[in-house]
mmCIF file of the N, C-alpha and C atoms, coordinates in Angstrom:
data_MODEL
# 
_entry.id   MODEL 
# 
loop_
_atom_site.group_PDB 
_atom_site.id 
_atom_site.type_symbol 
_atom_site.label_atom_id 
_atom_site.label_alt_id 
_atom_site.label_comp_id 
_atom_site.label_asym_id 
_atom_site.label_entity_id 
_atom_site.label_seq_id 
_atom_site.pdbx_PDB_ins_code 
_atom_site.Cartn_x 
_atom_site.Cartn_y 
_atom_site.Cartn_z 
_atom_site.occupancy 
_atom_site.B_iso_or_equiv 
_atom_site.pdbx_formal_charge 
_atom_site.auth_seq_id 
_atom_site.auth_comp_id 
_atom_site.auth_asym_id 
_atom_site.auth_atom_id 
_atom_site.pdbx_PDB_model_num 
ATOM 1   N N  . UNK A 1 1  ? -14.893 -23.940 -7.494  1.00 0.00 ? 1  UNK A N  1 
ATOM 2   C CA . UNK A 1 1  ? -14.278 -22.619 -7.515  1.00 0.00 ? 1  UNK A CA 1 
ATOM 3   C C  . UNK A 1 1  ? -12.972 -22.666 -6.721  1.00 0.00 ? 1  UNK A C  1 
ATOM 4   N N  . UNK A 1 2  ? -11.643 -22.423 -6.705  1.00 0.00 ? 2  UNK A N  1 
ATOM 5   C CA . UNK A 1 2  ? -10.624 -22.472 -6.788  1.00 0.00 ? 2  UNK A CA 1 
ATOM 6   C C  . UNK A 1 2  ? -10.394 -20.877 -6.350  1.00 0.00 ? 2  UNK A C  1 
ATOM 7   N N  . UNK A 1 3  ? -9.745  -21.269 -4.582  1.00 0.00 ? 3  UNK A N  1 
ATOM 8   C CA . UNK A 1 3  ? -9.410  -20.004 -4.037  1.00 0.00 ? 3  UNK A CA 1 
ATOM 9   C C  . UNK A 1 3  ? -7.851  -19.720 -4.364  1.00 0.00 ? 3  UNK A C  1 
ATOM 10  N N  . UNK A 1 4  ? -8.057  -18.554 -4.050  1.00 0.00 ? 4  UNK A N  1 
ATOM 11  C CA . UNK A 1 4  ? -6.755  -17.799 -5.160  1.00 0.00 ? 4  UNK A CA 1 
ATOM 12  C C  . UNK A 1 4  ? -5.772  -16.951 -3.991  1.00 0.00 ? 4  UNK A C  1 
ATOM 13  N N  . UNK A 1 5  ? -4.981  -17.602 -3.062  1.00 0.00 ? 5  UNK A N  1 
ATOM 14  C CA . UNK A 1 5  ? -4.271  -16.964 -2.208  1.00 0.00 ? 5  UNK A CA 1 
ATOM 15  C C  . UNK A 1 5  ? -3.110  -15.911 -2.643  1.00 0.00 ? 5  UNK A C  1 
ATOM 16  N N  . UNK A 1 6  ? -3.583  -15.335 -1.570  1.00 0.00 ? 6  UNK A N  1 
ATOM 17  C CA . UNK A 1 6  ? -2.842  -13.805 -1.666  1.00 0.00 ? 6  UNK A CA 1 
ATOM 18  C C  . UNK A 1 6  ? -1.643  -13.502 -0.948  1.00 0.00 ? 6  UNK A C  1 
ATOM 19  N N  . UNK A 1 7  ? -0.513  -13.424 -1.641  1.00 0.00 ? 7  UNK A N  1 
ATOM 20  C CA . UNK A 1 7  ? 0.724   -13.879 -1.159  1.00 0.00 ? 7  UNK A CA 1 
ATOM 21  C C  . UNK A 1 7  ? 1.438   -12.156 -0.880  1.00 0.00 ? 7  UNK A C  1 
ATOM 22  N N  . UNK A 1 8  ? 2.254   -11.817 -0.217  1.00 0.00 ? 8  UNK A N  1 
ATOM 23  C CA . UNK A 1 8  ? 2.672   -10.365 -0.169  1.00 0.00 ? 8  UNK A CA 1 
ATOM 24  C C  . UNK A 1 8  ? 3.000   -9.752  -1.447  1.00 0.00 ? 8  UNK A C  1 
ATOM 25  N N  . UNK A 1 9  ? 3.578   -10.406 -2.169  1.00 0.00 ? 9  UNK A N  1 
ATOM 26  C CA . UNK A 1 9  ? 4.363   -9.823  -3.465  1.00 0.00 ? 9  UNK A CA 1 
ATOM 27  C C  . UNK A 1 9  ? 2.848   -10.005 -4.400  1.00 0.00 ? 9  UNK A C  1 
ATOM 28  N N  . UNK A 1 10 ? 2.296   -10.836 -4.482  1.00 0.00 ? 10 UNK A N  1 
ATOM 29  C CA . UNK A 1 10 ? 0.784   -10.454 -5.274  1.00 0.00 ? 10 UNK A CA 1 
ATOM 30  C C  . UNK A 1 10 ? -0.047  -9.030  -4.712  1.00 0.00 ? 10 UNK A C  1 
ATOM 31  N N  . UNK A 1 11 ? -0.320  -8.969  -3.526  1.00 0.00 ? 11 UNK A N  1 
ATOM 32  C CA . UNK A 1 11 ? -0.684  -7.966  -3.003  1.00 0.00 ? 11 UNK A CA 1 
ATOM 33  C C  . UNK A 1 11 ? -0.153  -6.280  -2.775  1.00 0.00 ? 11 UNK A C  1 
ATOM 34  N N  . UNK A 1 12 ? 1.143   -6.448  -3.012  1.00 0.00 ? 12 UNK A N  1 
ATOM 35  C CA . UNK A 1 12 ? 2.257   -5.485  -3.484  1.00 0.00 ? 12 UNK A CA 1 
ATOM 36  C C  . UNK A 1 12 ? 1.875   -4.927  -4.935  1.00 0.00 ? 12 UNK A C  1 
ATOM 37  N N  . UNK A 1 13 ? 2.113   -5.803  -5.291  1.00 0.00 ? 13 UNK A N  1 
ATOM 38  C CA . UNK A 1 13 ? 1.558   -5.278  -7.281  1.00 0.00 ? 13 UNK A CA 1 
ATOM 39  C C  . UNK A 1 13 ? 0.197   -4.895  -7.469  1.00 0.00 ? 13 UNK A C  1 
ATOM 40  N N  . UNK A 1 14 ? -0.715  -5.828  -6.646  1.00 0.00 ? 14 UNK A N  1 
ATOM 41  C CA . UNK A 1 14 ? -1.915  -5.238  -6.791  1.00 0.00 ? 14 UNK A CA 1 
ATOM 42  C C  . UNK A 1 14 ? -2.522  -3.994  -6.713  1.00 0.00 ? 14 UNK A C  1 
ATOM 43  N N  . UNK A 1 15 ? -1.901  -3.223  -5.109  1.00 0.00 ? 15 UNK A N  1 
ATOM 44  C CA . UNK A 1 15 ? -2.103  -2.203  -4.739  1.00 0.00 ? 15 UNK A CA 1 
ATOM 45  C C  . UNK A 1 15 ? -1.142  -1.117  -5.802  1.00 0.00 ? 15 UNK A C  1 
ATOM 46  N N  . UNK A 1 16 ? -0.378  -1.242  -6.380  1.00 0.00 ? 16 UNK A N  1 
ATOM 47  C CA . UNK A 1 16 ? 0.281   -0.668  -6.900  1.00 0.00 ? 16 UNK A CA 1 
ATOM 48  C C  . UNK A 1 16 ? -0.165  -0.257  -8.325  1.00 0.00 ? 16 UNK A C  1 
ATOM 49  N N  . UNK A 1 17 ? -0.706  -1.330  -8.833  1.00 0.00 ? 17 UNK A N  1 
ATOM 50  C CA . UNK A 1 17 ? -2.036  -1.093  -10.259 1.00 0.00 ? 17 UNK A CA 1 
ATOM 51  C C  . UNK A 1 17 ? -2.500  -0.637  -9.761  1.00 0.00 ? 17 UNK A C  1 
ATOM 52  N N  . UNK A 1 18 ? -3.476  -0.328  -8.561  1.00 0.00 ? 18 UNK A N  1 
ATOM 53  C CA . UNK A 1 18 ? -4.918  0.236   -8.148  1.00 0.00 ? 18 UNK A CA 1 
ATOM 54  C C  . UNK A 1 18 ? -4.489  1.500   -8.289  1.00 0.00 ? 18 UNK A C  1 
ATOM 55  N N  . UNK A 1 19 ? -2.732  2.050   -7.363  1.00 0.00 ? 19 UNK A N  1 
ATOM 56  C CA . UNK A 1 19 ? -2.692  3.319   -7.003  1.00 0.00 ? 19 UNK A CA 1 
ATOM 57  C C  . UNK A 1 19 ? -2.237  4.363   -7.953  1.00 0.00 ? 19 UNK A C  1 
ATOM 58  N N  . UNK A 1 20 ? -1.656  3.347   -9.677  1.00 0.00 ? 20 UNK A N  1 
ATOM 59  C CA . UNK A 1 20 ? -1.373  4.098   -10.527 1.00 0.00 ? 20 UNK A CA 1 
ATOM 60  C C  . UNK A 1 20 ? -2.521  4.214   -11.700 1.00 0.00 ? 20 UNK A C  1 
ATOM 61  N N  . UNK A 1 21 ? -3.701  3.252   -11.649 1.00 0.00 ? 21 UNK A N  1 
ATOM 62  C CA . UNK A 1 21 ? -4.688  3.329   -12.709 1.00 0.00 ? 21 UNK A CA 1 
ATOM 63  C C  . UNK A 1 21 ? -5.578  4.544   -11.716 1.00 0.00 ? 21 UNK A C  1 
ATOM 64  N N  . UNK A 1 22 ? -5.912  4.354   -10.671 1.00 0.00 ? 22 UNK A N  1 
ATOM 65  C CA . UNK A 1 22 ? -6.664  5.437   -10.162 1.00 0.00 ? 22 UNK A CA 1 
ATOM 66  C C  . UNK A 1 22 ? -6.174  6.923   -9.622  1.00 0.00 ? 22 UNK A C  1 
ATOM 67  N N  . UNK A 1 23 ? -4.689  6.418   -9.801  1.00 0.00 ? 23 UNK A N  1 
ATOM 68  C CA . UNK A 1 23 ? -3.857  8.060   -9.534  1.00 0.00 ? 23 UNK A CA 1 
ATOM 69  C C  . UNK A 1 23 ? -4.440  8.548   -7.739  1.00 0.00 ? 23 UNK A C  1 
ATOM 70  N N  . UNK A 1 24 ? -4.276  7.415   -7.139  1.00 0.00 ? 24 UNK A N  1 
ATOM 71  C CA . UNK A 1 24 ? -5.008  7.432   -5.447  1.00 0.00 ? 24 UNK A CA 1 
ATOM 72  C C  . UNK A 1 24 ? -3.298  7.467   -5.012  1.00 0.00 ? 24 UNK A C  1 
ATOM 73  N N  . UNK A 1 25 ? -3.295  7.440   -3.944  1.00 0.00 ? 25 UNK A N  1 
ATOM 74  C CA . UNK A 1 25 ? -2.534  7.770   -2.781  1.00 0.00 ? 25 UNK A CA 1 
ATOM 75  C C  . UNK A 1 25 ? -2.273  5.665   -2.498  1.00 0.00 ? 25 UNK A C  1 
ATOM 76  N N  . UNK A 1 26 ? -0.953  5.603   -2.510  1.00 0.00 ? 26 UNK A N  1 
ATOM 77  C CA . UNK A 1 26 ? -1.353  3.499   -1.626  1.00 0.00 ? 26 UNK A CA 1 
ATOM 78  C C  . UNK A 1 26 ? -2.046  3.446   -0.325  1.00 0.00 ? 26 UNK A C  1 
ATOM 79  N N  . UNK A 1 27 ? -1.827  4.368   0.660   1.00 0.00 ? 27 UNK A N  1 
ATOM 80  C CA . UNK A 1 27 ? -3.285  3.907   1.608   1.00 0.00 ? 27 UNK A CA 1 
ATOM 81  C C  . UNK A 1 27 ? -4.467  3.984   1.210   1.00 0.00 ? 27 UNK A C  1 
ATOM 82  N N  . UNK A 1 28 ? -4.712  4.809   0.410   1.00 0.00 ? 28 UNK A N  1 
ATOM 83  C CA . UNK A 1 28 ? -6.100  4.906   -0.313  1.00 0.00 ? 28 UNK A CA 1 
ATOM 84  C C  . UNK A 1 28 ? -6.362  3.478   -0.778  1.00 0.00 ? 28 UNK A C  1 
ATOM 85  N N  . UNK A 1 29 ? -5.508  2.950   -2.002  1.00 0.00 ? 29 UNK A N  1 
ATOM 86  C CA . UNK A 1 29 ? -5.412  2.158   -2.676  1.00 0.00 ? 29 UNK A CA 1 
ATOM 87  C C  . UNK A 1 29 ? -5.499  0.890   -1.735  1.00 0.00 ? 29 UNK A C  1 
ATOM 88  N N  . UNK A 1 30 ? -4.868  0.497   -0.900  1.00 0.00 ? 30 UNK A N  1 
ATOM 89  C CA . UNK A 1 30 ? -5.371  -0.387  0.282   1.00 0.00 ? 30 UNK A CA 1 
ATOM 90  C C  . UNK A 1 30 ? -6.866  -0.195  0.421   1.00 0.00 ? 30 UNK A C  1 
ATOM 91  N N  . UNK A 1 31 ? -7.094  1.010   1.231   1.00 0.00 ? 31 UNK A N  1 
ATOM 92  C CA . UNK A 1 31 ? -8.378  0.804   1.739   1.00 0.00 ? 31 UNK A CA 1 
ATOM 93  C C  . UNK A 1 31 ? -9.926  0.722   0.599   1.00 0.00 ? 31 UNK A C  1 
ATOM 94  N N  . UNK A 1 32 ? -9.218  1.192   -0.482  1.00 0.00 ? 32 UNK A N  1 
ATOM 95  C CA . UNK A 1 32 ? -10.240 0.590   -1.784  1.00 0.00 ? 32 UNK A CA 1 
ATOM 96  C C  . UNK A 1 32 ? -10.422 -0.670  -2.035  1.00 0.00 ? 32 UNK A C  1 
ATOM 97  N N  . UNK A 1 33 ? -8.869  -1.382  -2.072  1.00 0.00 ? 33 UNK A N  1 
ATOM 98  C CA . UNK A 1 33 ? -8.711  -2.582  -2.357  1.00 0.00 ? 33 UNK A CA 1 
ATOM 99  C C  . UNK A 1 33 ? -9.403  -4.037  -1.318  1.00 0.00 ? 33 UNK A C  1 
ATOM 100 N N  . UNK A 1 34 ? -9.581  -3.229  0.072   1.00 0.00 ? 34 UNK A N  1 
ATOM 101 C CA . UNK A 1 34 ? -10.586 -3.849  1.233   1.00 0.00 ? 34 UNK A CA 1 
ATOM 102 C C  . UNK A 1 34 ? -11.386 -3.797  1.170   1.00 0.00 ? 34 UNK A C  1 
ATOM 103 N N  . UNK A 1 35 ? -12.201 -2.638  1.534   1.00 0.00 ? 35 UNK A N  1 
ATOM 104 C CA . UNK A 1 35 ? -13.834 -2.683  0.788   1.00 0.00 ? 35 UNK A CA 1 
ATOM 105 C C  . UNK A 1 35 ? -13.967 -3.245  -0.760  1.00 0.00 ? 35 UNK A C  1 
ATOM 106 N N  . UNK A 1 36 ? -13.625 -2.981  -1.391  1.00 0.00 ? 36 UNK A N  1 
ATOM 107 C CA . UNK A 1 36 ? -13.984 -3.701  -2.539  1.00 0.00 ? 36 UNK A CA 1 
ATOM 108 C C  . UNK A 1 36 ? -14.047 -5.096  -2.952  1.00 0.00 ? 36 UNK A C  1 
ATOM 109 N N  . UNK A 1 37 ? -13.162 -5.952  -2.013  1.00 0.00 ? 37 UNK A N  1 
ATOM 110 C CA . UNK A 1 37 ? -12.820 -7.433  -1.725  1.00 0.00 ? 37 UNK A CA 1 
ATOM 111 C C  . UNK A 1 37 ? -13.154 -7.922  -0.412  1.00 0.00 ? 37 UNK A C  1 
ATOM 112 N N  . UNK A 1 38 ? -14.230 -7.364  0.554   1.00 0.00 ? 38 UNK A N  1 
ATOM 113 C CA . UNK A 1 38 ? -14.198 -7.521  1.645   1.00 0.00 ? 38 UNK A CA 1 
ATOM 114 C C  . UNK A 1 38 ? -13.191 -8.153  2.793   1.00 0.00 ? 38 UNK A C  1 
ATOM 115 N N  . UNK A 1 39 ? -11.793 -7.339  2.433   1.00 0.00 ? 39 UNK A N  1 
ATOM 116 C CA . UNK A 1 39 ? -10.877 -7.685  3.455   1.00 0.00 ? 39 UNK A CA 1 
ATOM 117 C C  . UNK A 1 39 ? -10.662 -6.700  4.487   1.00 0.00 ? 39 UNK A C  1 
ATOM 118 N N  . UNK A 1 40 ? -10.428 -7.623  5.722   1.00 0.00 ? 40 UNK A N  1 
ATOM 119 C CA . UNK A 1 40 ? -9.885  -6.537  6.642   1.00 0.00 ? 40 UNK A CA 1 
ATOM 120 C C  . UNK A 1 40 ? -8.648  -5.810  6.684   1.00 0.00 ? 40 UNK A C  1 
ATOM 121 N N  . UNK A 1 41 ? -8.809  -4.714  7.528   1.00 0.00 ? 41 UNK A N  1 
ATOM 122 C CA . UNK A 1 41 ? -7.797  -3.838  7.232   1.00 0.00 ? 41 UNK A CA 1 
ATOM 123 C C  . UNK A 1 41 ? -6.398  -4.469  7.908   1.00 0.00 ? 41 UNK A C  1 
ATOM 124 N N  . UNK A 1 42 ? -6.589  -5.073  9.142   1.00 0.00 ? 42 UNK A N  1 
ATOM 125 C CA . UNK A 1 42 ? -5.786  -6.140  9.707   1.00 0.00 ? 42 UNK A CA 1 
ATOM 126 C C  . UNK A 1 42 ? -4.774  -7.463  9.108   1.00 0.00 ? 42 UNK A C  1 
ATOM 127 N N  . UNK A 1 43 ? -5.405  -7.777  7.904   1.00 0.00 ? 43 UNK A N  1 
ATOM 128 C CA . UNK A 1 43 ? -5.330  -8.987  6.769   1.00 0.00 ? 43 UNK A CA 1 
ATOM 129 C C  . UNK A 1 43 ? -4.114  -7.871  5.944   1.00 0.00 ? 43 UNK A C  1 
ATOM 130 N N  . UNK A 1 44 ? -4.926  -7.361  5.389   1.00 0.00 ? 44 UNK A N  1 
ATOM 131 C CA . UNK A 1 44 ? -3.980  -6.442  4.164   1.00 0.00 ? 44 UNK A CA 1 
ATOM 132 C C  . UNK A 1 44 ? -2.551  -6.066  5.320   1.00 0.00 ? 44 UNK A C  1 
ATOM 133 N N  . UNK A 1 45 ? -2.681  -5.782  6.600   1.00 0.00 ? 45 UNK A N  1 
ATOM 134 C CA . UNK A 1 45 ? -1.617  -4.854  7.027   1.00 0.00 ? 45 UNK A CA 1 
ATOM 135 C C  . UNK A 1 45 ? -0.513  -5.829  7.218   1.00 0.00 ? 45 UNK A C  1 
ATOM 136 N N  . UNK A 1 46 ? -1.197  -7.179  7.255   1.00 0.00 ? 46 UNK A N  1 
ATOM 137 C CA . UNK A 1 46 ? -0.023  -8.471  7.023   1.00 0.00 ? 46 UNK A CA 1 
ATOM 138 C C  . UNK A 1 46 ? 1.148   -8.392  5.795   1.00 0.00 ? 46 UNK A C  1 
ATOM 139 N N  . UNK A 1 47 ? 0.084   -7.913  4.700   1.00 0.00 ? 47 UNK A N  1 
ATOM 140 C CA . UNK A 1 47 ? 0.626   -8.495  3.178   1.00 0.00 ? 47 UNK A CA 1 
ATOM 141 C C  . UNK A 1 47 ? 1.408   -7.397  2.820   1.00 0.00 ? 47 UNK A C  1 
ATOM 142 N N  . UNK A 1 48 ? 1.705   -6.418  3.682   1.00 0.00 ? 48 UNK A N  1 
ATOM 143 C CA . UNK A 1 48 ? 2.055   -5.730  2.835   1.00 0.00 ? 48 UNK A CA 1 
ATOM 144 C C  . UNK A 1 48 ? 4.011   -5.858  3.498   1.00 0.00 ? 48 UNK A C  1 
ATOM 145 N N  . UNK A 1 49 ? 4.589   -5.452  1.995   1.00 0.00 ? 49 UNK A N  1 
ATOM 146 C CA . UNK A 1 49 ? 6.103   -6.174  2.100   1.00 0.00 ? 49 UNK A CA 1 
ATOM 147 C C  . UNK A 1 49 ? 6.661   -4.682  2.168   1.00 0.00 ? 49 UNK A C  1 
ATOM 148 N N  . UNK A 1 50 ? 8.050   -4.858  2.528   1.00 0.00 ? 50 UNK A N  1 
ATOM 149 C CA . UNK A 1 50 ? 9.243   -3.882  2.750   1.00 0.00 ? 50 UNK A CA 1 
ATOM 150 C C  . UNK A 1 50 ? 9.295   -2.668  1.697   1.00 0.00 ? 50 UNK A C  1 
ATOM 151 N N  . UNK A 1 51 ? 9.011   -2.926  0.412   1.00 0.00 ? 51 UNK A N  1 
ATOM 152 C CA . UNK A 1 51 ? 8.716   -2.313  -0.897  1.00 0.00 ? 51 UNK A CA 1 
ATOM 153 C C  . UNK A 1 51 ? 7.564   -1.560  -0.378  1.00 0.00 ? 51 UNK A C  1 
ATOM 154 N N  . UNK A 1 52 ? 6.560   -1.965  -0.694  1.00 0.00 ? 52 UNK A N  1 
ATOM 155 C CA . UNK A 1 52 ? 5.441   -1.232  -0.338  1.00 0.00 ? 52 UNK A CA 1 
ATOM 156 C C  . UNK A 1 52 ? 5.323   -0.443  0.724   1.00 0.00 ? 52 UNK A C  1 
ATOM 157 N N  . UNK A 1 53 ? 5.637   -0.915  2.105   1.00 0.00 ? 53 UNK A N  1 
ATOM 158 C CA . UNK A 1 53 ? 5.824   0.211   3.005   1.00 0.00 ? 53 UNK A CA 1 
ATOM 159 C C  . UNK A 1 53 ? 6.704   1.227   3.231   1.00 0.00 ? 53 UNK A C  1 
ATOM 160 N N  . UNK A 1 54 ? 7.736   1.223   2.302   1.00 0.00 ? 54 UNK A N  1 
ATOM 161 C CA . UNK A 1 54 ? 8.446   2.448   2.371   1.00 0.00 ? 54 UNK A CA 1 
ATOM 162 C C  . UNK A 1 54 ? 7.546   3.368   1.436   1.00 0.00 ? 54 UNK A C  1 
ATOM 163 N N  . UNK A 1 55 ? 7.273   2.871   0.334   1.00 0.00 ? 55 UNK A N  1 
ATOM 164 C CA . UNK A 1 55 ? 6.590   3.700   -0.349  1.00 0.00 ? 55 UNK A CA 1 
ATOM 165 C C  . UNK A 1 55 ? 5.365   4.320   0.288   1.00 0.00 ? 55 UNK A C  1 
ATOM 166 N N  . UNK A 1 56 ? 4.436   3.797   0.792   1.00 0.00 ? 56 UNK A N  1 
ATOM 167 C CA . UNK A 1 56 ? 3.465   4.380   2.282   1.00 0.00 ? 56 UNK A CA 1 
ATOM 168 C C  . UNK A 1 56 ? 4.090   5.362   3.029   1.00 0.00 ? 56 UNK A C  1 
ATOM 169 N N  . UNK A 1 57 ? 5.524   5.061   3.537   1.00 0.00 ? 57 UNK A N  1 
ATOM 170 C CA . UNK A 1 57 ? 6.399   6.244   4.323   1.00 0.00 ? 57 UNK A CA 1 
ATOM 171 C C  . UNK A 1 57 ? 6.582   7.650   3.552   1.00 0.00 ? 57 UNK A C  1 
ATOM 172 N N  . UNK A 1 58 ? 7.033   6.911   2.700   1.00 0.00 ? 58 UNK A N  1 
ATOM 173 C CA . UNK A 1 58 ? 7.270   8.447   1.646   1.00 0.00 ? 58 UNK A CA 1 
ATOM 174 C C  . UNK A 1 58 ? 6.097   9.269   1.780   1.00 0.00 ? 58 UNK A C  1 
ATOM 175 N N  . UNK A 1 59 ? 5.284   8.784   0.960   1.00 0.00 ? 59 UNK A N  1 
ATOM 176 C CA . UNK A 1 59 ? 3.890   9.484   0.739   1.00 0.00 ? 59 UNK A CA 1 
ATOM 177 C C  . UNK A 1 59 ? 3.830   10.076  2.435   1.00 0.00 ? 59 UNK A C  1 
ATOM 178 N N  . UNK A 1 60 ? 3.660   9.211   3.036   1.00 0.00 ? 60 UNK A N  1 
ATOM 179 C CA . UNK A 1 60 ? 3.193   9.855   4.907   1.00 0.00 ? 60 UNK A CA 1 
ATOM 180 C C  . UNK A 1 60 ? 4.182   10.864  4.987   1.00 0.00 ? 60 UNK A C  1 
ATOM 181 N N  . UNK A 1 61 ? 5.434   10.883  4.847   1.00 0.00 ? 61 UNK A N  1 
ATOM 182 C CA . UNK A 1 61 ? 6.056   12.197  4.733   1.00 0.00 ? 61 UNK A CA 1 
ATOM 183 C C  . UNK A 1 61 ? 5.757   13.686  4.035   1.00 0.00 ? 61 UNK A C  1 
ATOM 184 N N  . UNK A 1 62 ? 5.499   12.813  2.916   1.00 0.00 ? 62 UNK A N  1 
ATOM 185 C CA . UNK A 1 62 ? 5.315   14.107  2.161   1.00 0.00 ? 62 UNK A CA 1 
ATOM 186 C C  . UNK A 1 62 ? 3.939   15.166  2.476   1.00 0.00 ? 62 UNK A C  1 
ATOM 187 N N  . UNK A 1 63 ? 3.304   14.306  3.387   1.00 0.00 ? 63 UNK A N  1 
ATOM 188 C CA . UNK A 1 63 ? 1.865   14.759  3.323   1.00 0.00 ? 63 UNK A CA 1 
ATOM 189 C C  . UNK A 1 63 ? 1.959   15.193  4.767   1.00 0.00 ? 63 UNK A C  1 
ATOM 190 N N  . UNK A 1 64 ? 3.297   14.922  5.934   1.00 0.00 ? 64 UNK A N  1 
ATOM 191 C CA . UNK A 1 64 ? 3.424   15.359  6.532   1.00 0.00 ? 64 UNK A CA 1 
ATOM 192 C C  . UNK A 1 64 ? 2.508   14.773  7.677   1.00 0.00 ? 64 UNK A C  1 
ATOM 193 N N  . UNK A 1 65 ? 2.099   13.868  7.742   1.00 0.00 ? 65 UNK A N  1 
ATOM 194 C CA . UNK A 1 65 ? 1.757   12.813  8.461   1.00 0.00 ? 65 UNK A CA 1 
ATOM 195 C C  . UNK A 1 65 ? 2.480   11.691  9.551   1.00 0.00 ? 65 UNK A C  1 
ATOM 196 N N  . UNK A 1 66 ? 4.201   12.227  9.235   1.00 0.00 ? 66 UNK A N  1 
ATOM 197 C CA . UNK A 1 66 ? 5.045   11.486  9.849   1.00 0.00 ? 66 UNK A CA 1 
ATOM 198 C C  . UNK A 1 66 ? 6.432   12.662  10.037  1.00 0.00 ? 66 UNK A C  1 
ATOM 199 N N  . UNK A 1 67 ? 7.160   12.689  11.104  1.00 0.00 ? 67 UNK A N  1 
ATOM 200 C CA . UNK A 1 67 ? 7.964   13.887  10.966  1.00 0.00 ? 67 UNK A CA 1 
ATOM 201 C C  . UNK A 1 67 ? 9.200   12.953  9.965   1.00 0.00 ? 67 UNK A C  1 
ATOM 202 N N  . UNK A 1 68 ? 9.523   14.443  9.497   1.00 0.00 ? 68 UNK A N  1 
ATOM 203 C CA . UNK A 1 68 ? 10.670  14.251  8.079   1.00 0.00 ? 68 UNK A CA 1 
ATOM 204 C C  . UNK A 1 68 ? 11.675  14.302  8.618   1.00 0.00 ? 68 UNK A C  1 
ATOM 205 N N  . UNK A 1 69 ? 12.518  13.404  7.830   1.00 0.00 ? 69 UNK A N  1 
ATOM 206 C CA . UNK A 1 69 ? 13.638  12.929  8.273   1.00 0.00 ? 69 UNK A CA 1 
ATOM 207 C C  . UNK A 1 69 ? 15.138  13.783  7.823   1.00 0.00 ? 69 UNK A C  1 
ATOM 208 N N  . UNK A 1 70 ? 16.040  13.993  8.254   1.00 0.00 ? 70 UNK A N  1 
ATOM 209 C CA . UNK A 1 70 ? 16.932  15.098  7.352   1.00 0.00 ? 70 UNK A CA 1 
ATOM 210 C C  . UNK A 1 70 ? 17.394  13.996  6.622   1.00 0.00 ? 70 UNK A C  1 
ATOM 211 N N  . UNK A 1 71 ? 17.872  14.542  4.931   1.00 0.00 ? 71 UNK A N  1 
ATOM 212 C CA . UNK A 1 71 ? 18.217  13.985  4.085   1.00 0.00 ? 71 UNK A CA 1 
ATOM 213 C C  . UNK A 1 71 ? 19.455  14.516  3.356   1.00 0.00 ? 71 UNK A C  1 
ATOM 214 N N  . UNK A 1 72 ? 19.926  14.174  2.952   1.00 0.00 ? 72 UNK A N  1 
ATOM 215 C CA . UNK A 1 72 ? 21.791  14.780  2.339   1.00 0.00 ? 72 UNK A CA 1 
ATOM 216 C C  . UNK A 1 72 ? 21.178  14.565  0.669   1.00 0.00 ? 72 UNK A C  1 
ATOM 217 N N  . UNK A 1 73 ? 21.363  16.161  0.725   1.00 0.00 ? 73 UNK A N  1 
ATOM 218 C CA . UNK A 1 73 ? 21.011  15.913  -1.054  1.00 0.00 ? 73 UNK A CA 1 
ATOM 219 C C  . UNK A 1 73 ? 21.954  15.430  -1.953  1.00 0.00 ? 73 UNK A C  1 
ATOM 220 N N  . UNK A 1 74 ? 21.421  14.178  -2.404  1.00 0.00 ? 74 UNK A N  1 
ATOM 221 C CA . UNK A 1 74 ? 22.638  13.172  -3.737  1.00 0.00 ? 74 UNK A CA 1 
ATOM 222 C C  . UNK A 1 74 ? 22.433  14.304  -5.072  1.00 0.00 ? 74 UNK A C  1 
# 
């Protein structure tokens, strides 16, 4: 059996299928994607790349979980 390493940009896309087939939130989608693969939450918080965590920011903004930032409307 042939282990299958999990590189940031694999783990990026992954969570990103999870969070648009299940219409979840990406922390959600993380923490599905751990329990369901028995990874720690510590492991995943490695993999995750520049892409992905802004997108986490957003969402934490919007949900108001992080104070909002002023923005200049384009």
């Amino acid at each position: 059996m042939a282990l299958e390493v999990m590189t940031s940009s694999k783990f990026s896309h992954t969570i990103e299928e999870i969070a648009f087939e299940k219409k979840i939130p990406y922390m959600d989608a993380i923490v599905w994607y751990c329990e369901k693969n028995e990874v720690e939450i510590e492991v995943a918080a490695k993999l995750i790349n520049a892409v992905l965590k802004s997108k986490i920011e957003a969402e934490a903004q919007d949900l108001n979980f992080l104070p909002k930032v002023a923005k200049l409307p384009l």
